[in-house]
N, CA, C and O atoms as a Maestro MAE file, in Angstrom:
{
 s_m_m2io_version
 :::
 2.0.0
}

f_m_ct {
 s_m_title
 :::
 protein
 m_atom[316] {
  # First column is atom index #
  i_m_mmod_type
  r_m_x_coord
  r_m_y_coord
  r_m_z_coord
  i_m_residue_number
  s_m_chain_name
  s_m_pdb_residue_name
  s_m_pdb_atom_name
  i_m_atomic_number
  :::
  1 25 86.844 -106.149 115.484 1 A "UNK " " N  " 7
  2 3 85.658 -105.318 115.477 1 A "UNK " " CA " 6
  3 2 84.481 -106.073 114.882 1 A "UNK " " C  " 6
  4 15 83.423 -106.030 115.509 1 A "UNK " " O  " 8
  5 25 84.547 -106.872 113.557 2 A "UNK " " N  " 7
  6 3 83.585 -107.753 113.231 2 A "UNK " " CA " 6
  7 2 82.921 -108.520 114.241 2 A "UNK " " C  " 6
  8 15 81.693 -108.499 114.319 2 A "UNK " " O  " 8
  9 25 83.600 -109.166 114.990 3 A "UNK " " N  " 7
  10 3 83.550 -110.444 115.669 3 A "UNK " " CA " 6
  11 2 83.049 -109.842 116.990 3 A "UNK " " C  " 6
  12 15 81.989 -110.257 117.457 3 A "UNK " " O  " 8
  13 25 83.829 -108.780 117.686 4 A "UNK " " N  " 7
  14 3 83.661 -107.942 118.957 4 A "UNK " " CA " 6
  15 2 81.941 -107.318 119.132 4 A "UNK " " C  " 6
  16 15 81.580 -107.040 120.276 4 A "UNK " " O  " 8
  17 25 81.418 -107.217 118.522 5 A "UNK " " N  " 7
  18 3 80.126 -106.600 118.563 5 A "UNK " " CA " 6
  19 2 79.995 -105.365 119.572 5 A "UNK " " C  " 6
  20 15 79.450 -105.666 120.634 5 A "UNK " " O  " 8
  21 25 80.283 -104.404 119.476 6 A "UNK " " N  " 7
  22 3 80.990 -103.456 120.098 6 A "UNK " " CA " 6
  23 2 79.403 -102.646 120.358 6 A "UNK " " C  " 6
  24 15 79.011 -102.108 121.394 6 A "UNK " " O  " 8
  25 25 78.702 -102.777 119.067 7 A "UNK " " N  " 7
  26 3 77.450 -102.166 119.059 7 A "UNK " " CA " 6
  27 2 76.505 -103.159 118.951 7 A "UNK " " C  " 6
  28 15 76.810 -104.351 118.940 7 A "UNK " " O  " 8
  29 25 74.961 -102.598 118.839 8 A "UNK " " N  " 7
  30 3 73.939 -103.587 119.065 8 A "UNK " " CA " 6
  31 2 73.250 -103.894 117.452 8 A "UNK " " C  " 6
  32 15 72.407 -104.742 117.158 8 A "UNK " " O  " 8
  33 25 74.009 -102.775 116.450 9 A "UNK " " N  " 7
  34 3 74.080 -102.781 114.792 9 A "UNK " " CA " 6
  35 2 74.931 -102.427 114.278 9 A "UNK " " C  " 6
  36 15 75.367 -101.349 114.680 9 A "UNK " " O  " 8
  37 25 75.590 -103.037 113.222 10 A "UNK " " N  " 7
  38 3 76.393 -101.803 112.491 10 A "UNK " " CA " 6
  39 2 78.217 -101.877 112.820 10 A "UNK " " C  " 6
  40 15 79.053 -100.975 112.780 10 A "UNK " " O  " 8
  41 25 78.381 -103.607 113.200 11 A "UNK " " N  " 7
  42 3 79.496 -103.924 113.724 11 A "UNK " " CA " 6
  43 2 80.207 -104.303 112.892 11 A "UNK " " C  " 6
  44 15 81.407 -104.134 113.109 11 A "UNK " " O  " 8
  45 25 79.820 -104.938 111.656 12 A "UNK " " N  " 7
  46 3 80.478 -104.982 110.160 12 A "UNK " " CA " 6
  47 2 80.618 -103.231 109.598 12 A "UNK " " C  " 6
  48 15 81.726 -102.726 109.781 12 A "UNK " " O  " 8
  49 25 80.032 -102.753 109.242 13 A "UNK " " N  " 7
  50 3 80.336 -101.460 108.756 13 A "UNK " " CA " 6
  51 2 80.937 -100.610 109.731 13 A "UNK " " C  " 6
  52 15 81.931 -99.951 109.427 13 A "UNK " " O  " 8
  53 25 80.669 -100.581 110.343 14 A "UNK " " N  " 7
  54 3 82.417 -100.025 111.528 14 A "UNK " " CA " 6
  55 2 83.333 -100.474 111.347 14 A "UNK " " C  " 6
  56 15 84.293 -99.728 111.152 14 A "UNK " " O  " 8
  57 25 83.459 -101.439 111.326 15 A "UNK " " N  " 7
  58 3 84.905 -102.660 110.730 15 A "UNK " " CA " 6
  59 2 85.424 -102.242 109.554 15 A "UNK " " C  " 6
  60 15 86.629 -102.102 109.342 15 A "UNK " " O  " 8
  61 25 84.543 -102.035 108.774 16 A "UNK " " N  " 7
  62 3 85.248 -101.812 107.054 16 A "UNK " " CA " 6
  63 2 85.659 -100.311 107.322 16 A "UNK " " C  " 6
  64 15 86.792 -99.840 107.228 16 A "UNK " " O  " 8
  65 25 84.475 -99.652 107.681 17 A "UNK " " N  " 7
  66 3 85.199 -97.499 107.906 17 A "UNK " " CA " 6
  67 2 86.664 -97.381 108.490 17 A "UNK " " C  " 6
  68 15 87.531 -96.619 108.062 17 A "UNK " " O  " 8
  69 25 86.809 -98.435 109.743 18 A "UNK " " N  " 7
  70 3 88.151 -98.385 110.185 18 A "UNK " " CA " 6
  71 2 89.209 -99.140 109.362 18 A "UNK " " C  " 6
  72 15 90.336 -98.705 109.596 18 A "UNK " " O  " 8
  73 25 89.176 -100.196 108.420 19 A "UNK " " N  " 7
  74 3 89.898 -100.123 107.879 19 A "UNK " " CA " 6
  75 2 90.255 -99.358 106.629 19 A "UNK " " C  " 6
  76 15 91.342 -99.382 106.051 19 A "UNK " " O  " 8
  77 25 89.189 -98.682 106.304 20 A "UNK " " N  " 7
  78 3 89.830 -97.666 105.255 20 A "UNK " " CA " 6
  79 2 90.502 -96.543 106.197 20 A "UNK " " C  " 6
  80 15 91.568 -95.976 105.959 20 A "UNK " " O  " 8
  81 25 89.873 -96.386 107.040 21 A "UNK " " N  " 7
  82 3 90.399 -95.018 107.766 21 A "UNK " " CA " 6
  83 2 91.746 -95.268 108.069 21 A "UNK " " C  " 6
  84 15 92.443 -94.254 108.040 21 A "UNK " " O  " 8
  85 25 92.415 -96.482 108.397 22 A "UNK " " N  " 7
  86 3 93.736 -96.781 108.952 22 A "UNK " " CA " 6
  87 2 94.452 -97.176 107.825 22 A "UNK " " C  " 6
  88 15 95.678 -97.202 107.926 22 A "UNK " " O  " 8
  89 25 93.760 -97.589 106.432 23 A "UNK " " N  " 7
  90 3 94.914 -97.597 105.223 23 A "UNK " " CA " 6
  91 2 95.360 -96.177 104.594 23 A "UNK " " C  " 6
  92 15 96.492 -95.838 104.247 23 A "UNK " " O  " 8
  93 25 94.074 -95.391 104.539 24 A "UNK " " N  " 7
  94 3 94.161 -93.870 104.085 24 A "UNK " " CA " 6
  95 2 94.932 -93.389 105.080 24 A "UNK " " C  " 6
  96 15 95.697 -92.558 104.591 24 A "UNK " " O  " 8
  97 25 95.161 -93.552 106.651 25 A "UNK " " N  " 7
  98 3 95.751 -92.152 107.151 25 A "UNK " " CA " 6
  99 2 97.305 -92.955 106.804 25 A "UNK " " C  " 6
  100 15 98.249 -92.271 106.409 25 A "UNK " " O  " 8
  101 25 97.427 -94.256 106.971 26 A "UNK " " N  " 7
  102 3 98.743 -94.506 106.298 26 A "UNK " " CA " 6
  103 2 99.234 -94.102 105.097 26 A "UNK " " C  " 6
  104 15 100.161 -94.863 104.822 26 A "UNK " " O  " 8
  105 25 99.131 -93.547 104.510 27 A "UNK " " N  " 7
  106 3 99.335 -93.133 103.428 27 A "UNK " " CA " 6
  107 2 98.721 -93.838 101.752 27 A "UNK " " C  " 6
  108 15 99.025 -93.403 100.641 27 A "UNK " " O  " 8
  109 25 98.090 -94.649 101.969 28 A "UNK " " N  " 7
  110 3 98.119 -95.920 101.264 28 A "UNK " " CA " 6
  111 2 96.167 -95.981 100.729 28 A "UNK " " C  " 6
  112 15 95.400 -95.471 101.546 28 A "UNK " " O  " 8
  113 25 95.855 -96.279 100.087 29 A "UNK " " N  " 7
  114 3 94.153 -96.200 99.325 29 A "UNK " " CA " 6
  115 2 94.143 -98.021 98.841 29 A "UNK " " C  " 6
  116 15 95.047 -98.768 98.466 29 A "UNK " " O  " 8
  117 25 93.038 -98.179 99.014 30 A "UNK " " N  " 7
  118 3 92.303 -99.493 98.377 30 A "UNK " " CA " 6
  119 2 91.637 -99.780 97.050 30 A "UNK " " C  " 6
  120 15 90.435 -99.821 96.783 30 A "UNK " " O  " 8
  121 25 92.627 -99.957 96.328 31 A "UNK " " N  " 7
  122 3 92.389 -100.164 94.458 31 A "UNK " " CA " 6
  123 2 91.080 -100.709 94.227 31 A "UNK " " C  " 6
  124 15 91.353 -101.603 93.427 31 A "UNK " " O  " 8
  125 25 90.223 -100.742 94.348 32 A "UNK " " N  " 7
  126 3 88.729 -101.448 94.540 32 A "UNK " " CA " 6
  127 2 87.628 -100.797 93.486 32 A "UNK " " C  " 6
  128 15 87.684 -99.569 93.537 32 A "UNK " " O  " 8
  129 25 86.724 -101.245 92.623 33 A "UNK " " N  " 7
  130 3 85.426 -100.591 91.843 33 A "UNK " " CA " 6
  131 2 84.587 -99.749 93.224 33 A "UNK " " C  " 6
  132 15 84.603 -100.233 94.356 33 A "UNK " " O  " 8
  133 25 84.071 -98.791 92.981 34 A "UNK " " N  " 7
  134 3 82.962 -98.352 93.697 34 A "UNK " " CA " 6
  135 2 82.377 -99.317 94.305 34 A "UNK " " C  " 6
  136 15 82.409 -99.546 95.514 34 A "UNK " " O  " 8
  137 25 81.667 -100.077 93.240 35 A "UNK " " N  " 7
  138 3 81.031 -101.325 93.576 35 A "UNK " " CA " 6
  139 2 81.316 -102.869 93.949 35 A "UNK " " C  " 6
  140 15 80.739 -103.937 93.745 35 A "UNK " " O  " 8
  141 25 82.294 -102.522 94.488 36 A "UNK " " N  " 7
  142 3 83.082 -103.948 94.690 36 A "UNK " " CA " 6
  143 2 81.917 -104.336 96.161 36 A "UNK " " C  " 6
  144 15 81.553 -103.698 97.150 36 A "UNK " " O  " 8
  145 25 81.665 -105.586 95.666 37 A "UNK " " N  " 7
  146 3 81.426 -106.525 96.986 37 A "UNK " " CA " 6
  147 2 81.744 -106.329 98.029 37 A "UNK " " C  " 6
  148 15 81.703 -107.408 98.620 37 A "UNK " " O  " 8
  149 25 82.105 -105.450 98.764 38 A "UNK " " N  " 7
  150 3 82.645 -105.440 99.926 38 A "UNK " " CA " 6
  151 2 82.393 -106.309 101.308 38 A "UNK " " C  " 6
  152 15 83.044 -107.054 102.041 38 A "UNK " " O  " 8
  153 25 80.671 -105.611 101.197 39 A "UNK " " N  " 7
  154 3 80.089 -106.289 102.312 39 A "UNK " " CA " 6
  155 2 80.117 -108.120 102.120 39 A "UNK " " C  " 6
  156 15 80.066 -108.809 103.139 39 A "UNK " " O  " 8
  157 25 80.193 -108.717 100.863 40 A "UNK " " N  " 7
  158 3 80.609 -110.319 100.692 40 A "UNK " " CA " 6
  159 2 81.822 -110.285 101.355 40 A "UNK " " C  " 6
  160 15 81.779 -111.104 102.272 40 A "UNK " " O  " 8
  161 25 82.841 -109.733 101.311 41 A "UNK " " N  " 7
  162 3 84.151 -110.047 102.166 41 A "UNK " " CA " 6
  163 2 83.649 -110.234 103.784 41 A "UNK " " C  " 6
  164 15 83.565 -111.198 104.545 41 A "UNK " " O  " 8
  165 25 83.401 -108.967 103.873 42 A "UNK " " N  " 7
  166 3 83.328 -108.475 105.313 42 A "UNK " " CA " 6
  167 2 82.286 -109.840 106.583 42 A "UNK " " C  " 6
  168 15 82.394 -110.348 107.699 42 A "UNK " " O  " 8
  169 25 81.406 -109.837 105.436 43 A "UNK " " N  " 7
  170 3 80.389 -110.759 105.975 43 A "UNK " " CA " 6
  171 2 81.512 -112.566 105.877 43 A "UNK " " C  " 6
  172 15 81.521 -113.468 106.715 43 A "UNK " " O  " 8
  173 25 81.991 -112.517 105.062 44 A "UNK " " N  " 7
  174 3 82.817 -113.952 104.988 44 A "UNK " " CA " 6
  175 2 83.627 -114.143 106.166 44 A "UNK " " C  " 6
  176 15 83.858 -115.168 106.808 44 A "UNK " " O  " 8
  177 25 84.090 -112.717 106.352 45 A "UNK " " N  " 7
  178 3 85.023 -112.843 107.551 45 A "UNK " " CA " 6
  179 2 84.504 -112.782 108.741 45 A "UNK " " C  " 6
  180 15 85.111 -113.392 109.621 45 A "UNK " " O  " 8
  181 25 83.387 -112.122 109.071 46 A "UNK " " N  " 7
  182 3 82.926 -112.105 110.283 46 A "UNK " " CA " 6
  183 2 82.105 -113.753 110.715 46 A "UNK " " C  " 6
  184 15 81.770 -113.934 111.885 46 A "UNK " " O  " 8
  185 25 81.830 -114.945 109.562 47 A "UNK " " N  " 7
  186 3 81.291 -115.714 109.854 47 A "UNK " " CA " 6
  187 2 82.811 -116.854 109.358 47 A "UNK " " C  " 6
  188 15 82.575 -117.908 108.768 47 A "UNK " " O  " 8
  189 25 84.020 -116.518 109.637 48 A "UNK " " N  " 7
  190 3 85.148 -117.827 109.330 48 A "UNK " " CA " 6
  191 2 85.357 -118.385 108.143 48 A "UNK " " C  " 6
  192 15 86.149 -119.218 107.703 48 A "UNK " " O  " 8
  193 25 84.427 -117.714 107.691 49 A "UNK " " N  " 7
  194 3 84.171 -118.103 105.690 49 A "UNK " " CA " 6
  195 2 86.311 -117.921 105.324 49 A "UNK " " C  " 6
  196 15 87.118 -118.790 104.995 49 A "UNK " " O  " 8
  197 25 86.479 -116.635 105.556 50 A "UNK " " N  " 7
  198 3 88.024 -115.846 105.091 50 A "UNK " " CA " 6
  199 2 88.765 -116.215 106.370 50 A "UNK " " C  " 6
  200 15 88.142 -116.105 107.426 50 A "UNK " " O  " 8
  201 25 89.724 -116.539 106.388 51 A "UNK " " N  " 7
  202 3 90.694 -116.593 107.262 51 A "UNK " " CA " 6
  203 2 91.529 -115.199 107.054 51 A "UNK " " C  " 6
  204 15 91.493 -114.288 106.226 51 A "UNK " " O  " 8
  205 25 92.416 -115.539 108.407 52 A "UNK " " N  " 7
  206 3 93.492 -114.117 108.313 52 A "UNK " " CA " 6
  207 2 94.276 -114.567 107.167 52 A "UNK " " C  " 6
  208 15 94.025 -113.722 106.308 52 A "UNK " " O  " 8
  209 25 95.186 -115.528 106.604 53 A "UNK " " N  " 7
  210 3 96.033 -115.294 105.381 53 A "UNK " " CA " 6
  211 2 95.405 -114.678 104.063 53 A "UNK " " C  " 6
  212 15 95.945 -113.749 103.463 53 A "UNK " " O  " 8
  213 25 94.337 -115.213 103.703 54 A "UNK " " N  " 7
  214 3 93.316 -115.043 102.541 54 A "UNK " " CA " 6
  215 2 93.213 -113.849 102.888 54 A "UNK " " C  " 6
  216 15 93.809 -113.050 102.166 54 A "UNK " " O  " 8
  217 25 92.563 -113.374 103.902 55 A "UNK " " N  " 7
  218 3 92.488 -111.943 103.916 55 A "UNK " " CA " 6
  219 2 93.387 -110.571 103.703 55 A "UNK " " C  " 6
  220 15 93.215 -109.416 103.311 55 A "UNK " " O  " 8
  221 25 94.625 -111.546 104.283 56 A "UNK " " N  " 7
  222 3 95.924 -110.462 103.930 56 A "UNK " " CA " 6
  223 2 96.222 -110.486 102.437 56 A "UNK " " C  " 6
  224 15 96.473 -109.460 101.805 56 A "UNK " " O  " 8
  225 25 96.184 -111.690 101.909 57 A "UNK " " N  " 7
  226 3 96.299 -112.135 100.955 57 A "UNK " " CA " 6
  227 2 95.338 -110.881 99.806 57 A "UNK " " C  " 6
  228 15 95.818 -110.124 98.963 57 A "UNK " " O  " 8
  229 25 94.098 -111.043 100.147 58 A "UNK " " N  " 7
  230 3 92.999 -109.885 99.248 58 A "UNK " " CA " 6
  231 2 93.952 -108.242 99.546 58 A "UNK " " C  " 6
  232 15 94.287 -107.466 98.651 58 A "UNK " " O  " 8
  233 25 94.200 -108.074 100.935 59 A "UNK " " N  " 7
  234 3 94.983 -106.646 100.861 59 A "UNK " " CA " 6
  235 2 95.640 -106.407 100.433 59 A "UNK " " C  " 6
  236 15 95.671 -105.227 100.084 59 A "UNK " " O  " 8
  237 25 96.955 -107.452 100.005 60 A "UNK " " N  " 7
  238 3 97.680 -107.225 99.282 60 A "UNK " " CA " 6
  239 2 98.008 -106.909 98.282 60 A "UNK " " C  " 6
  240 15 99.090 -106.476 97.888 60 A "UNK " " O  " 8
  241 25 96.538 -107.218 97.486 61 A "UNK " " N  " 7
  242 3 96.371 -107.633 95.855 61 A "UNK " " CA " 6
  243 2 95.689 -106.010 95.865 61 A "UNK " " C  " 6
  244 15 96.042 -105.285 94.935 61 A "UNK " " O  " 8
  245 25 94.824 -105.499 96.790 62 A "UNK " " N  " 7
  246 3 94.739 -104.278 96.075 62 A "UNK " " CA " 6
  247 2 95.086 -102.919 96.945 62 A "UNK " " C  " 6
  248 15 94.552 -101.856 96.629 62 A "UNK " " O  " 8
  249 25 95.925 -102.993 97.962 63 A "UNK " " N  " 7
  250 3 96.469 -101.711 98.328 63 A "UNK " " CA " 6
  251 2 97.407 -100.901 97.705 63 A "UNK " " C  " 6
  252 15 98.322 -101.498 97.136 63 A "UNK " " O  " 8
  253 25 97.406 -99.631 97.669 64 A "UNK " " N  " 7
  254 3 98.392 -99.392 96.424 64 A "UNK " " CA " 6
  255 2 98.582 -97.909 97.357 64 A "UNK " " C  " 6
  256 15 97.747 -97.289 98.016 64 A "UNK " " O  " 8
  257 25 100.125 -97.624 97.090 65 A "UNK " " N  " 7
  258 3 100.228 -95.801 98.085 65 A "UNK " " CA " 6
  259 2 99.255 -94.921 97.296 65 A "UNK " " C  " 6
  260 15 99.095 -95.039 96.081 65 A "UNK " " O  " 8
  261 25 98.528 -93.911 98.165 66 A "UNK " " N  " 7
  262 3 98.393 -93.034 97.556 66 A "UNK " " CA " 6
  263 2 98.956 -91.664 97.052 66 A "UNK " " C  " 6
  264 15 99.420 -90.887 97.887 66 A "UNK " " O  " 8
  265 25 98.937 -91.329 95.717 67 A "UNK " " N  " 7
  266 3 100.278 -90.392 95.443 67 A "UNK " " CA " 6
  267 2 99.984 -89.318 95.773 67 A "UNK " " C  " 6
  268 15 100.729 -88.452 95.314 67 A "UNK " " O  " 8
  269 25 98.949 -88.872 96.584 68 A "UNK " " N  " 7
  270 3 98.403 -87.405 97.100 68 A "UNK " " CA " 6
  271 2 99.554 -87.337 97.854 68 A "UNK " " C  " 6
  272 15 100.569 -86.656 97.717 68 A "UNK " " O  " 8
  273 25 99.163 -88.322 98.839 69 A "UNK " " N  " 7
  274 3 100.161 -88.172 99.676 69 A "UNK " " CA " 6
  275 2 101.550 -88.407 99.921 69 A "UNK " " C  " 6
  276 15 102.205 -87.989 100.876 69 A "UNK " " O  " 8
  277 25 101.922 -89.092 99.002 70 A "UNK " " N  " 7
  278 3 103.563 -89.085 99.242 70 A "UNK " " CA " 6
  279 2 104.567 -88.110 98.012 70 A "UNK " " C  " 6
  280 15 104.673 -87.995 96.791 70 A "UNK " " O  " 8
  281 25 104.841 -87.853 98.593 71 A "UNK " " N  " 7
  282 3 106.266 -86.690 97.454 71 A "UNK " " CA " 6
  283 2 106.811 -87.250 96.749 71 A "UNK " " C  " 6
  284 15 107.442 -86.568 95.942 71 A "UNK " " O  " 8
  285 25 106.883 -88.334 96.651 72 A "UNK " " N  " 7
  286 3 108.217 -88.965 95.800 72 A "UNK " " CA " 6
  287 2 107.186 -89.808 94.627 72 A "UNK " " C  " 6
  288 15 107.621 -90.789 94.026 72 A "UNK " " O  " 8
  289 25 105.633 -89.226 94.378 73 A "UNK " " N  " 7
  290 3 104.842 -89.869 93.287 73 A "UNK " " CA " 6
  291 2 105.154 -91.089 92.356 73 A "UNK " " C  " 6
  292 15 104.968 -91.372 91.173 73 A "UNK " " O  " 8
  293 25 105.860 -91.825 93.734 74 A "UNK " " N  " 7
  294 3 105.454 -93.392 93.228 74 A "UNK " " CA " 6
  295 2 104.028 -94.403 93.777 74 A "UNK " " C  " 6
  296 15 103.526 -94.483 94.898 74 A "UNK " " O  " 8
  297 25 103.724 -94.970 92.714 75 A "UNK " " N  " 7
  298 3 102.364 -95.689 93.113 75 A "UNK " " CA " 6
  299 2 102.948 -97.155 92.850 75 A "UNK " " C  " 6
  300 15 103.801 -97.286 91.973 75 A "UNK " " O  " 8
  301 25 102.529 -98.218 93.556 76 A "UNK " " N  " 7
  302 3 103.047 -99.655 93.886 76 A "UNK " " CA " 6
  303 2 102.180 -100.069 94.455 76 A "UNK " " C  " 6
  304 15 101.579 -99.326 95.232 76 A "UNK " " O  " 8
  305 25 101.725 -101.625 94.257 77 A "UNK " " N  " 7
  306 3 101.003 -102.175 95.302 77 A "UNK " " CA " 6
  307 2 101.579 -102.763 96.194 77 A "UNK " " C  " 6
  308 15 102.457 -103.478 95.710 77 A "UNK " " O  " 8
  309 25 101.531 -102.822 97.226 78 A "UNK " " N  " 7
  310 3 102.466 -103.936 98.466 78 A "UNK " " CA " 6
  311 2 103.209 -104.996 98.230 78 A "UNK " " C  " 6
  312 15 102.407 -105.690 97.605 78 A "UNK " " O  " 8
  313 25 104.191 -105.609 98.296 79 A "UNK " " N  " 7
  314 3 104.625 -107.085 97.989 79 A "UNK " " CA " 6
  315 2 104.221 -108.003 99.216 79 A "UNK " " C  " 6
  316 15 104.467 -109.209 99.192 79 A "UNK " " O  " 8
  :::
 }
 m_bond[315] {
  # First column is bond index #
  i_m_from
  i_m_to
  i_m_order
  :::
  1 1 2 1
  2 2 3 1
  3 3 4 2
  4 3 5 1
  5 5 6 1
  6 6 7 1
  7 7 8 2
  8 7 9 1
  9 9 10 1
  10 10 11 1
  11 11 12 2
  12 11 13 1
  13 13 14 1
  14 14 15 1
  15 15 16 2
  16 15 17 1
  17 17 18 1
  18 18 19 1
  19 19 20 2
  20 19 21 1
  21 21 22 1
  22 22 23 1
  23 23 24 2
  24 23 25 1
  25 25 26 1
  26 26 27 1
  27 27 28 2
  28 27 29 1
  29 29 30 1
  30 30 31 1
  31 31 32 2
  32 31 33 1
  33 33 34 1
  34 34 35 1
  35 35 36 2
  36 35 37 1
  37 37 38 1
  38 38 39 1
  39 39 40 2
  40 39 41 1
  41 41 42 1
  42 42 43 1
  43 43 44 2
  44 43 45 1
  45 45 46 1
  46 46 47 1
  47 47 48 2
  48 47 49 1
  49 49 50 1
  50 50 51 1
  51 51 52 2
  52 51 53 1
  53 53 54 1
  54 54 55 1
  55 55 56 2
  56 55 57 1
  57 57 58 1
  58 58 59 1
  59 59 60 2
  60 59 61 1
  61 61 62 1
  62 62 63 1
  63 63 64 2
  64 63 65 1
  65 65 66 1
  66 66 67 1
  67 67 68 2
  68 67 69 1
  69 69 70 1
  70 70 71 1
  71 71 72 2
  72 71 73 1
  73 73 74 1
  74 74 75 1
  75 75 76 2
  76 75 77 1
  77 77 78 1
  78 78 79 1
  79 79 80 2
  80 79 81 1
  81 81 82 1
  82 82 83 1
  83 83 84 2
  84 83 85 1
  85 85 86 1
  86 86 87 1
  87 87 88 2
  88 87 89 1
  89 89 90 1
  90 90 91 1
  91 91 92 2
  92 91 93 1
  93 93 94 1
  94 94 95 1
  95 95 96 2
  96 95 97 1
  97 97 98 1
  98 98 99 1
  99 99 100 2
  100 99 101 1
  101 101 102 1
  102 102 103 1
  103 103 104 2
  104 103 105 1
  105 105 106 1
  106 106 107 1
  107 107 108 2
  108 107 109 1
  109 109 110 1
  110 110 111 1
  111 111 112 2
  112 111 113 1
  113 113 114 1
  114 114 115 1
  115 115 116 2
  116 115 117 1
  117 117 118 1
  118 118 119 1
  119 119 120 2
  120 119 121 1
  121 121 122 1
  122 122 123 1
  123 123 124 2
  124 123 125 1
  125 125 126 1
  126 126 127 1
  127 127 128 2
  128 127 129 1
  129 129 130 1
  130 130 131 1
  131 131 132 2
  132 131 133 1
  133 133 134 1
  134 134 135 1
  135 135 136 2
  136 135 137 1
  137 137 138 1
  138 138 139 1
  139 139 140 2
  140 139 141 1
  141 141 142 1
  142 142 143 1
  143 143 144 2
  144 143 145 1
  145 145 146 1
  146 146 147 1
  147 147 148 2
  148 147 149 1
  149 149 150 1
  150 150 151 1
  151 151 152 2
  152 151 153 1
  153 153 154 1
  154 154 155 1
  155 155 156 2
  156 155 157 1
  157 157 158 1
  158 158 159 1
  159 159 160 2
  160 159 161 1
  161 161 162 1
  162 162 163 1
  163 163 164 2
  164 163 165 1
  165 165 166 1
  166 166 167 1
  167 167 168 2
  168 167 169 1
  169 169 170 1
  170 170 171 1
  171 171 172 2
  172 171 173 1
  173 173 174 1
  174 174 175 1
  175 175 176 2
  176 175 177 1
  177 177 178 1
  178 178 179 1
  179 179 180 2
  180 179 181 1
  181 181 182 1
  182 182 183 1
  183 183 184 2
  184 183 185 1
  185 185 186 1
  186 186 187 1
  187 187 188 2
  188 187 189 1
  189 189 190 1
  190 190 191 1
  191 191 192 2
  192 191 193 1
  193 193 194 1
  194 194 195 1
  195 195 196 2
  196 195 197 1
  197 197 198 1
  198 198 199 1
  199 199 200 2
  200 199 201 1
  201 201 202 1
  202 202 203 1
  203 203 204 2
  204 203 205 1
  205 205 206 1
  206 206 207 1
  207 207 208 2
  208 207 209 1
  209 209 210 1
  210 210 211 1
  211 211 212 2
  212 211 213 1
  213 213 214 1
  214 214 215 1
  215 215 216 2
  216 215 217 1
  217 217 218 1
  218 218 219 1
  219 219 220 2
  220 219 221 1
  221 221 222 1
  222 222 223 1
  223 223 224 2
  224 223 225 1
  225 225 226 1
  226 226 227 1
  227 227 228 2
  228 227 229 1
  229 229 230 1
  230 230 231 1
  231 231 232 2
  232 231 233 1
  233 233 234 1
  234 234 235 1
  235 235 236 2
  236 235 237 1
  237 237 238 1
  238 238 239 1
  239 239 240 2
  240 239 241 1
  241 241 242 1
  242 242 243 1
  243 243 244 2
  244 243 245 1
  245 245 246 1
  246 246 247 1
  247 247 248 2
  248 247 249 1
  249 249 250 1
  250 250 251 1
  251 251 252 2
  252 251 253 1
  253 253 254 1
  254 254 255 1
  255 255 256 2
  256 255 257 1
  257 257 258 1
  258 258 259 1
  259 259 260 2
  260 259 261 1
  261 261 262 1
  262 262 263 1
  263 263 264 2
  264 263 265 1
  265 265 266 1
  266 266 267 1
  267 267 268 2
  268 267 269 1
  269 269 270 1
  270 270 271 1
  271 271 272 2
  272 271 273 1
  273 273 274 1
  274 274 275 1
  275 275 276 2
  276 275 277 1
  277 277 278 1
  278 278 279 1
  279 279 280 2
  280 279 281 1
  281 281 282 1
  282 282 283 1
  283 283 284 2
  284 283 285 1
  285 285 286 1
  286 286 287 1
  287 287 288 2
  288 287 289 1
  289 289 290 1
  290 290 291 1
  291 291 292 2
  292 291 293 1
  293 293 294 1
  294 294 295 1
  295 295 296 2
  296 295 297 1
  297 297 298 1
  298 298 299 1
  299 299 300 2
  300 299 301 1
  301 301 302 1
  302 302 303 1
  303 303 304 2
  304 303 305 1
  305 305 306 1
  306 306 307 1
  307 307 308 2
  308 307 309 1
  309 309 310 1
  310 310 311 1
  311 311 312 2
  312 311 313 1
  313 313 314 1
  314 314 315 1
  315 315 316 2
  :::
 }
}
């Protein structure tokens, strides 16, 4: 979606909405400050700055389940 330019603005911030939207409906939230840099990632990646490992690499470090949603109110971050 970064890279795809799907629209004529607004092809980075579509990119980031869908990936929260697809970690949240998984059950799962992004451990992050309000104010986290985001758009520095997003923009790194859309210009080759981040590769895909590094990038999985950053998800890893802060996805964590969310306990709304799961019954068994364990919270973990990914291995």
């Amino acid at each position: 979606m970064v890279n795809n330019h799907g629209f004529v603005d607004g092809n980075k911030r579509t990119a980031w909405l869908l990936v929260e939207l697809l970690i949240n409906r998984s059950g799962y939230a992004l451990a992050i400050e309000d104010d986290a840099p985001i758009d520095d990632l997003v923009v790194s990646v859309a210009t080759g700055e981040t590769g895909f490992d590094a990038l999985c690499a950053w998800f890893r470090a802060r996805i964590v389940r969310d306990d709304r949603l799961r019954p068994d109110n364990t919270s973990s971050a990914i291995a």
